[in-house]
C-alpha positions in Angstrom: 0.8 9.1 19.0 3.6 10.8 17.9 6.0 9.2 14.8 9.2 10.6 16.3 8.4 9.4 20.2 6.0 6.3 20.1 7.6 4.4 17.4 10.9 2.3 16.8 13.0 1.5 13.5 14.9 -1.8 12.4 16.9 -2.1 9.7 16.1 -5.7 8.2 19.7 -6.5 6.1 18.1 -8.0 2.9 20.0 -10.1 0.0 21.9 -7.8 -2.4 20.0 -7.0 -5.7 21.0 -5.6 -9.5 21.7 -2.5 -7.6 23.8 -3.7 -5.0 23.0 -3.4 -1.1 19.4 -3.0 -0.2 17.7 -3.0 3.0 13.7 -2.5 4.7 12.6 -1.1 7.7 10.6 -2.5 10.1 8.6 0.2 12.2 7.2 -1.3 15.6 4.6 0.8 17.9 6.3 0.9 21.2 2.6 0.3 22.6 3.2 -3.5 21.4 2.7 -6.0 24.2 4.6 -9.1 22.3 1.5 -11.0 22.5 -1.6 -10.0 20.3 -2.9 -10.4 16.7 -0.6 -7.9 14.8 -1.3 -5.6 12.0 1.7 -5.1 9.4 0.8 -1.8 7.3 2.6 -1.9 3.8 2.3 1.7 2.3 1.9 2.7 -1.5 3.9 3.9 -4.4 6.1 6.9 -3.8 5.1 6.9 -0.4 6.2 5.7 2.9 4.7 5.2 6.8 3.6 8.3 8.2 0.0 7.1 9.7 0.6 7.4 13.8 -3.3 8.1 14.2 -3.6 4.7 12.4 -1.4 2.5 14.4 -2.9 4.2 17.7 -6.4 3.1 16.4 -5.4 -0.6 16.1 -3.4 -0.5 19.6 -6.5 0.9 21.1 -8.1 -2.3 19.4 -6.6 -5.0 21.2 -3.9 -5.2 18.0 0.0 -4.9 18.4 1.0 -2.8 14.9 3.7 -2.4 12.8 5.2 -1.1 9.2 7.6 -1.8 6.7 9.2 1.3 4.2 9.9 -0.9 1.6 13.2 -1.7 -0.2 13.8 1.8 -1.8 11.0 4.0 -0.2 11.4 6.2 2.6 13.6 5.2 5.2 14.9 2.6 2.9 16.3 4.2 0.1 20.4 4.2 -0.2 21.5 7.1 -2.2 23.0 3.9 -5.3 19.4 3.2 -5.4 16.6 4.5 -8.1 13.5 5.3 -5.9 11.0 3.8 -5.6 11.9 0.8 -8.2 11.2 -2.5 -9.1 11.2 -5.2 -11.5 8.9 -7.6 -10.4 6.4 -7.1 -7.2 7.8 -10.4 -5.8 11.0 -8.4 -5.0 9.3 -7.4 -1.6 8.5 -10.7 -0.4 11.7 -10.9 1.4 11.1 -8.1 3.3 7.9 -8.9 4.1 8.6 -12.9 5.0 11.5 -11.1 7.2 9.0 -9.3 8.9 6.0 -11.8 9.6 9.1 -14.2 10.6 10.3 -12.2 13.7 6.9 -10.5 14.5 5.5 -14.3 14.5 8.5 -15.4 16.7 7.6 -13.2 19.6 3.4 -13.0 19.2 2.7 -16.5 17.6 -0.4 -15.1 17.0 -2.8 -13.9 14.1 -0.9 -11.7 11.5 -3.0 -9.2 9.0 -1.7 -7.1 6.3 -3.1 -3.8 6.0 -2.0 -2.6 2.6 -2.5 0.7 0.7 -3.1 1.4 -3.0 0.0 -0.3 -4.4 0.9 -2.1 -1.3 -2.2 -3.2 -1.4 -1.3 -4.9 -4.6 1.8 -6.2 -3.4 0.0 -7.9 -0.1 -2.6 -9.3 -2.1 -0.2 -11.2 -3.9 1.9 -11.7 -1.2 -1.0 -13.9 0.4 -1.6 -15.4 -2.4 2.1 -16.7 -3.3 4.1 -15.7 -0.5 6.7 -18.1 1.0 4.8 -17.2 4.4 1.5 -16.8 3.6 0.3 -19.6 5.5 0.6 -16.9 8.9 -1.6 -14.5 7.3 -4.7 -14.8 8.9 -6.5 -11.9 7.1 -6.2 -8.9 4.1 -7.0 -5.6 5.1 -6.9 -3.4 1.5 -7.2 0.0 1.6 -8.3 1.5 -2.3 -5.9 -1.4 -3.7 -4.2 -0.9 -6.8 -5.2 -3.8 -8.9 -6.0 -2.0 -12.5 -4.1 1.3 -14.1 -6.9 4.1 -13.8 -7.1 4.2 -18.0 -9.1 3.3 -20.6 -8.5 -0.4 -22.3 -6.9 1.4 -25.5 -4.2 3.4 -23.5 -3.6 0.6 -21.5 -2.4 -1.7 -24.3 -0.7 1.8 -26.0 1.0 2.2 -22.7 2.1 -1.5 -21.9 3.8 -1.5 -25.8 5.4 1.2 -25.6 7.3 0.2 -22.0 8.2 -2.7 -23.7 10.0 -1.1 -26.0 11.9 1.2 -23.9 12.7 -1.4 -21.8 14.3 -3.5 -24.5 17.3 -0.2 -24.4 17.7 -0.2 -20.4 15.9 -1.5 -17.6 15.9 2.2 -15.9 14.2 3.8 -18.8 11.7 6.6 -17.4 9.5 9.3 -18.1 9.1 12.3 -15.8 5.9 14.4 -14.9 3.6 11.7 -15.2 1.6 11.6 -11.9 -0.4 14.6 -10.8 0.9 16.6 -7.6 -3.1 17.2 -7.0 -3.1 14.3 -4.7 -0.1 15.3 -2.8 -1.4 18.9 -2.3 -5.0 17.0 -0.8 -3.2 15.9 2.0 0.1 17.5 2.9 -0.4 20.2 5.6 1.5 23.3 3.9 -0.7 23.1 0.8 -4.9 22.3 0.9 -4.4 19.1 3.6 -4.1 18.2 6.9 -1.2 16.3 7.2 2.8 16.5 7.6 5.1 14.1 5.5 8.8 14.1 4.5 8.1 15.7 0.8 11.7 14.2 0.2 10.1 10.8 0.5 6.3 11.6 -0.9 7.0 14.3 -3.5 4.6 17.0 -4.8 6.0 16.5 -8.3 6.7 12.7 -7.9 9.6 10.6 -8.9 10.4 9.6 -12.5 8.2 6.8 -13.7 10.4 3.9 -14.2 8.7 2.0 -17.5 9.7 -1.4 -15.8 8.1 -0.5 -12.6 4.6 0.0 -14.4 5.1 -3.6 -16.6 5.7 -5.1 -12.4 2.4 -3.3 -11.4 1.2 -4.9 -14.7 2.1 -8.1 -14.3 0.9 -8.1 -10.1 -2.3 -6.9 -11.6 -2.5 -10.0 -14.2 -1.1 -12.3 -11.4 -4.2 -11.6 -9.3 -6.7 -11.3 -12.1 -6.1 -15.2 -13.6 -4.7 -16.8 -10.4 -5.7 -15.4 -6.9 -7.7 -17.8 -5.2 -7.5 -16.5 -1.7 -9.1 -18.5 1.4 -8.6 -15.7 4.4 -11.1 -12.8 5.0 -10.4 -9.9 2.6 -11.3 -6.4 3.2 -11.7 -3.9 0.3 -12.3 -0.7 0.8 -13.0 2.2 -1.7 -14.3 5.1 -1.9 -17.6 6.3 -3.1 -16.5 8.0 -6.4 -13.4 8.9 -8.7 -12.5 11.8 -10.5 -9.3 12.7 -12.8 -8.2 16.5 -12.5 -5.7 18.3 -13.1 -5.4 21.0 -10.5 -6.6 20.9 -6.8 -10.9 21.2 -6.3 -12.9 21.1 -3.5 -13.3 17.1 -5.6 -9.7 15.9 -4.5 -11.0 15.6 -0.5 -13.4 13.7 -1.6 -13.1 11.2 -4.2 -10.4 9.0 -5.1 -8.4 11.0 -7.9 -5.7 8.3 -8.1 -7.6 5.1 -9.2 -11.2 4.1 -10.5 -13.4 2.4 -7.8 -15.3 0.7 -10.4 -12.2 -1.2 -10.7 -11.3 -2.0 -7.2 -15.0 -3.2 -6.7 -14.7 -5.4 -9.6 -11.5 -6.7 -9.2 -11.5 -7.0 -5.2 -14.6 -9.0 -5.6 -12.5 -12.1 -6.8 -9.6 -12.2 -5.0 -11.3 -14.9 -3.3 -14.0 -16.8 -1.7 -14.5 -14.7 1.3 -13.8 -11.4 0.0 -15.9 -8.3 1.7 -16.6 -4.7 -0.5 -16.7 -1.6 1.8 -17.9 1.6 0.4 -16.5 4.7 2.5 -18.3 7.7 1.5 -16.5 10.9 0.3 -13.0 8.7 1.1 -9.5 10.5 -0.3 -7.6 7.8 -1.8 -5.7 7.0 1.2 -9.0 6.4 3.2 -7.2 6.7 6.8 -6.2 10.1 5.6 -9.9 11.8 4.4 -11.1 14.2 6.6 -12.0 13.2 10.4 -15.4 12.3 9.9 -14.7 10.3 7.5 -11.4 8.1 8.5 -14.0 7.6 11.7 -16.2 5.7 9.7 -13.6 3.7 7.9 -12.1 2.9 11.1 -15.5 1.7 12.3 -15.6 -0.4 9.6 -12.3 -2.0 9.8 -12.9 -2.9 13.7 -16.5 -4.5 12.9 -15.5 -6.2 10.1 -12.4 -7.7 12.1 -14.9 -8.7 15.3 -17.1 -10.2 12.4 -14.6 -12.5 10.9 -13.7 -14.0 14.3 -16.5 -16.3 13.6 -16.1 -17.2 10.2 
């Protein structure tokens, strides 16, 4: 499938926020029959939907798909807005209660979230304490972001200080935090395979917003002491982690954004029918390792979702 040809755009009109005008966008396969279980794929942080080879696989599955860019990501972002930004996870339920609202209008039929890393975050609480999470039949999390990749002591060093910068303004920020290792993994004009809008997904990042990670902090501690989800879950993780600093044969792969020990042991208790799968030498963004082994984590996916079909 091609993103360009095979794909279209709507521009959901959301409610108007601190920063004024804001707006998501809804990204429909063209392949989409209008009446079939439907996949909506929520993407991560500083990141956007650029996964064809992914919708294709669930089209070929029996599964109508579709994607949101989030308020202030990729397609998005306005030029008033600061990318990527939020104050509270719970911002992106509107966009996502817009979406399962008209997708459920014409497919009244079985709705799953696929979400990655951070968007895996945001659709695990979503289904846990979103206005339309009664339509969710199913979690599909792909290496969720549910704990900072950090030890216990820089956590709590971390979380202080943010407070305190956020006491002065509420777009307080540091710059050159996150690693351009992982951007270099995948992106076809450095050591990867694929091509992205480096506008949207940048080598260098975005500026950390201090009251984006206390939202991430407070999603994570939302989930920890209250999700009590009673749909099918998916994690998936890869085998291993590593932290480096410059690209290695290690970024293609482990996960070099987040710890797995912490998606296992989080994942586990989002709720009571909650599934671990271990892909072997996955990237972070498992749909994007190398062939071999996306192949298996597609396999995966597709058996686990025939499985659950007789829970």
């Amino acid at each position: 499938m091609n993103l360009e040809k095979d794909f279209t755009s709507q521009t959901l009109n959301l409610q108007d926020d601190y920063e004024g005008k804001v707006i998501a966008t809804l990204i429909s396969c063209n392949a989409n029959t209008g009446n079939r279980k439907s996949i909506i794929y929520i993407h991560g942080y500083i990141d956007y939907f650029f996964h064809p080879h992914v919708a294709e696989k669930f089209i070929e599955n029996g599964f109508d798909f579709y994607a949101l860019d989030l308020r202030k990501y990729g397609r998005s972002w306005l030029p008033h807005q600061k990318e990527n930004y939020c104050k509270s996870i719970t911002e992106y339920f509107e966009e996502i209660t817009a979406a399962i609202n008209l997708i459920y209008k014409k497919n009244k039929s079985d709705i799953y979230l696929l979400g990655h890393s951070t968007g895996g975050l945001t659709a695990a609480n979503y289904a846990n304490f979103g206005e339309q999470k009664s339509k969710i039949s199913g979690l599909i999390l792909n290496s969720p972001f549910l704990d900072f990749y950090d030890s216990e002591f820089r956590k709590h060093i971390t979380l202080a200080a943010c407070n305190v910068f956020t006491l002065f303004s509420d777009f307080a920020y540091i710059k050159n935090t996150l690693s351009p290792v992982y951007v270099q993994s995948i992106h076809k004009d450095f050591e990867g395979e694929w091509d992205f809008n480096l506008k949207w997904k940048y080598t260098e990042g975005f500026p950390t917003y201090f009251k984006w990670v206390l939202a991430a902090y407070d999603g994570h501690e939302r989930l920890y002491k209250y999700s009590n989800l009673q749909i099918p879950v998916l994690v998936m993780h890869s085998s291993s982690s590593a932290k480096i600093g410059k690209f290695s044969e290690e970024a293609m792969r482990k996960d070099i954004v987040l710890d797995v020990e912490d998606i296992k042991e989080r994942g586990a208790k989002l709720g009571t029918q909650v599934t671990l799968l271990e892909i072997e030498n996955a990237m972070h963004d498992i749909f994007l390792s190398p062939k071999v082994v996306r192949e298996k984590a597609f396999e995966g996916v597709f058996s686990w979702l025939k499985e659950i079909e007789n829970w």
